[in-house]
N, C-alpha and C positions, 0 to 999 in steps of 0.2 A: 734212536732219534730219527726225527725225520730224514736227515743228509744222511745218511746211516743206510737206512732201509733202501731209499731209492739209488742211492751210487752203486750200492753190495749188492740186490735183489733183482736187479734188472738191467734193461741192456739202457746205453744213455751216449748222449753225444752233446762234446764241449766245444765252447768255442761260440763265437756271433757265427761266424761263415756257415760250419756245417750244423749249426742249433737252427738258424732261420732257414736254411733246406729241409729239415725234416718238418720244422712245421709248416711251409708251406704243403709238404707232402702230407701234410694228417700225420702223421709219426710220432708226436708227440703227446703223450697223456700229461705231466707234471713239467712246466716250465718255471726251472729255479733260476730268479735273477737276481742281481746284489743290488741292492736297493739303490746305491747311488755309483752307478755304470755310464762313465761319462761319455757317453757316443750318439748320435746326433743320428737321426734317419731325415733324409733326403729324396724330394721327388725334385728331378734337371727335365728338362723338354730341350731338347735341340729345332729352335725357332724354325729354319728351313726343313727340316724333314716331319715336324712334330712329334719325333718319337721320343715317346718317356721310359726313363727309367726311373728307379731306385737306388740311393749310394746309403752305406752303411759305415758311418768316418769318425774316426774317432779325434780327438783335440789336433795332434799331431797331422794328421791327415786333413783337415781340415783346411790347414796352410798352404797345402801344397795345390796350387792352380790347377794341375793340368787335368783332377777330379772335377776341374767345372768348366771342363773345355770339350769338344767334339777331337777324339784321336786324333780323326782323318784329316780333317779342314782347321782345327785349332780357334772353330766359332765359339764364343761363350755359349754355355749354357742357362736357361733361363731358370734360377728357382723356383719351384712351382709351392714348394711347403717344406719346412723343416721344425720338425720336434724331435724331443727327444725321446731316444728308445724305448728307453723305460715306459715314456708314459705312454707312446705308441702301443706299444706291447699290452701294457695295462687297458685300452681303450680294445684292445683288438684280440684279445687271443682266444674270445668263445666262438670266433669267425671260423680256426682252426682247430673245434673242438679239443682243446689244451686247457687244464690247469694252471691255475698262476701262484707260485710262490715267491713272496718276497723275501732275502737273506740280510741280515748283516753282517759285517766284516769282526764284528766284535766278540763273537764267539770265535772259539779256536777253529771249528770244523767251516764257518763263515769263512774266516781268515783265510783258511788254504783251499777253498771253490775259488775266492777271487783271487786269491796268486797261480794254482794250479788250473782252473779250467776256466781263465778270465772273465769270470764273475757271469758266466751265462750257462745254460746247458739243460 
């Protein structure tokens, strides 16, 4: 099967954190994501200094303030755009010459990418 070939045949990395490093780095040929991965990407601008970043948050994470606050000074941050990952990903991954596959949880091998390698990778 497809999950098969690419987990066994080749080298691979799980996870949002170190999935979204290697594709920024070109690293990745076949991005397998589970079709409904509830995590939100985020551009914050810090209104005094204008620097932007990216936050990658998931439901839980979401709540918690101090991801929309500046460390240092405890300024809010300004959102600048929030979609979700998925479709980010989906709009964006021929930028980082990557493949996209979508999974679902409903197969058995679906099932355990999104318990064991949280539904990204």
């Amino acid at each position: 099967s497809f999950f098969h070939t690419h987990m066994y045949s080749s080298r691979y990395c799980f996870g949002i954190d170190d999935t979204l490093k290697a594709l920024d780095m070109g690293a990745v040929e076949t991005l397998i994501v589970w079709e409904n991965l509830e995590v939100n990407r985020y551009v914050v601008r810090n209104k005094a200094t204008q620097e932007e970043k990216v936050l990658i948050l998931n439901k839980e994470q979401e709540k918690n303030t101090s991801y929309f606050q500046d460390a240092a000074t405890g300024t809010d941050l300004e959102t600048l755009d929030k979609i979700p990952l998925v479709e980010w990903l989906a709009e964006n991954y021929r930028d980082f010459g990557a493949n996209l596959e979508f999974i679902t949880n409903k197969s058995q091998e679906g099932a355990q990418f999104c318990r064991g390698f949280g539904g990204i990778g």
